[in-house]
C-alpha positions in Angstrom: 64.7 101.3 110.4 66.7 98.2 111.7 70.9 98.1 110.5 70.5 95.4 108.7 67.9 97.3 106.4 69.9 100.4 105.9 72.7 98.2 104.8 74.0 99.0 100.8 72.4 96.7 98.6 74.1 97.9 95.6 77.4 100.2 96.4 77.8 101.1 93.4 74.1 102.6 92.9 75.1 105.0 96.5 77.6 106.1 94.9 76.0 107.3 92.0 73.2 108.6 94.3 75.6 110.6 95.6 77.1 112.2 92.9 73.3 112.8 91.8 72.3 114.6 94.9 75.6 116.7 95.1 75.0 117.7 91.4 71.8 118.8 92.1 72.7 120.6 95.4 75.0 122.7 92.7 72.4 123.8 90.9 70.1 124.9 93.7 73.0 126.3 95.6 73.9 128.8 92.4 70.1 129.9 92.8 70.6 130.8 96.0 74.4 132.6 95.7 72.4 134.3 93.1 69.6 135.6 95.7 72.1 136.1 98.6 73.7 138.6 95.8 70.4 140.6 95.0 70.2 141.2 98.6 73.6 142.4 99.7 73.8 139.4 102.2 77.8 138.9 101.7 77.5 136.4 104.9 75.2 134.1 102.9 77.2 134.5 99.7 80.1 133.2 101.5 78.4 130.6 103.4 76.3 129.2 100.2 79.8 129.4 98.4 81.4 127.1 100.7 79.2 124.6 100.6 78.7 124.5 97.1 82.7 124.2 96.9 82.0 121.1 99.6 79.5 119.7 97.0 81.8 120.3 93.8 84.4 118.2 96.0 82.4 115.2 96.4 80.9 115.2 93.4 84.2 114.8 92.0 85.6 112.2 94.5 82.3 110.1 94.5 83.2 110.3 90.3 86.5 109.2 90.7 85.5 106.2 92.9 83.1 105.2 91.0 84.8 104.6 87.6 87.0 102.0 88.3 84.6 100.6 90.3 82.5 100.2 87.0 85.7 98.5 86.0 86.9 95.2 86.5 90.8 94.3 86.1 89.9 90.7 84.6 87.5 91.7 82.4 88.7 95.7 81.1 85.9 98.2 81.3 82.4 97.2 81.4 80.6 97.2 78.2 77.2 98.1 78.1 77.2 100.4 81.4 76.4 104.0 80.8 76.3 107.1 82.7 73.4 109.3 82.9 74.5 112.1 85.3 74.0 115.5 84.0 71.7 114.3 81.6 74.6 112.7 79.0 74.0 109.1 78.5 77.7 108.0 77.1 79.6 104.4 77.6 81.7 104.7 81.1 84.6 104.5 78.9 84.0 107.7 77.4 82.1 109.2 79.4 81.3 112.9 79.6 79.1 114.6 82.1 78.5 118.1 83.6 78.2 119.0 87.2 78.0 122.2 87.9 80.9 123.6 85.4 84.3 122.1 86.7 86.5 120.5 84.1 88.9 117.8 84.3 90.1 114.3 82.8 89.5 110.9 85.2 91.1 107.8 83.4 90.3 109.4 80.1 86.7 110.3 80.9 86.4 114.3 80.5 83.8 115.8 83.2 82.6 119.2 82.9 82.2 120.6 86.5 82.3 124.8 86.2 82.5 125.8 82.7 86.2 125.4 81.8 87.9 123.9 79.0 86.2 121.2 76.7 83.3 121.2 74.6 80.3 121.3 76.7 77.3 119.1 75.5 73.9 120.8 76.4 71.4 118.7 78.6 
């Protein structure tokens, strides 16, 4: 693959390919916490625990980059755009996902990350 064709042609859509991937790294990575568990393998537990921490983290940043990049100063927030991630399709003005069960409030938009506060919507 040449540079110049691993070049972004949409930033925007890394992003959110991102924040898909690390969202579904969560989920695996529970599965496997879970079978670390069953078989008394602390070491795994702790190592599939950090990196699931590492993908909560970037989850969350690539989420906070991402929506003001959806919006412009001129022109306010973009209408029409929706977000998709977690299976919640919702304007990016109120948007509300989950990832993997943390909550917390970007800009107004409530994410649900790790099972905290908030009413969880159901994929």
């Amino acid at each position: 693959m040449t540079e110049a064709s691993r070049q972004p042609k949409d930033k925007n859509y890394n992003l959110i390919t991102v924040l898909h991937q690390s969202a579904d790294n969560v989920e695996s990575l529970k599965t496997y916490i879970q079978d670390a568990q069953a078989e008394g393998d602390q070491e795994l537990v702790e190592f599939f625990s950090g990196v699931l921490e590492n993908n909560l983290e970037a989850a969350q940043r690539a989420k906070e980059m991402l929506v003001p990049r959806l919006q412009s100063d001129d022109e306010g927030p973009v209408n029409g755009v929706t977000d998709t991630v977690g299976g919640v399709t919702e304007p990016v003005s109120g948007l509300t996902d989950k990832v993997g069960g943390v909550t917390d409030t970007v800009r107004g938009t409530t994410d649900k990350l790790l099972g905290g506060g908030g009413k969880e919507k159901q994929r």
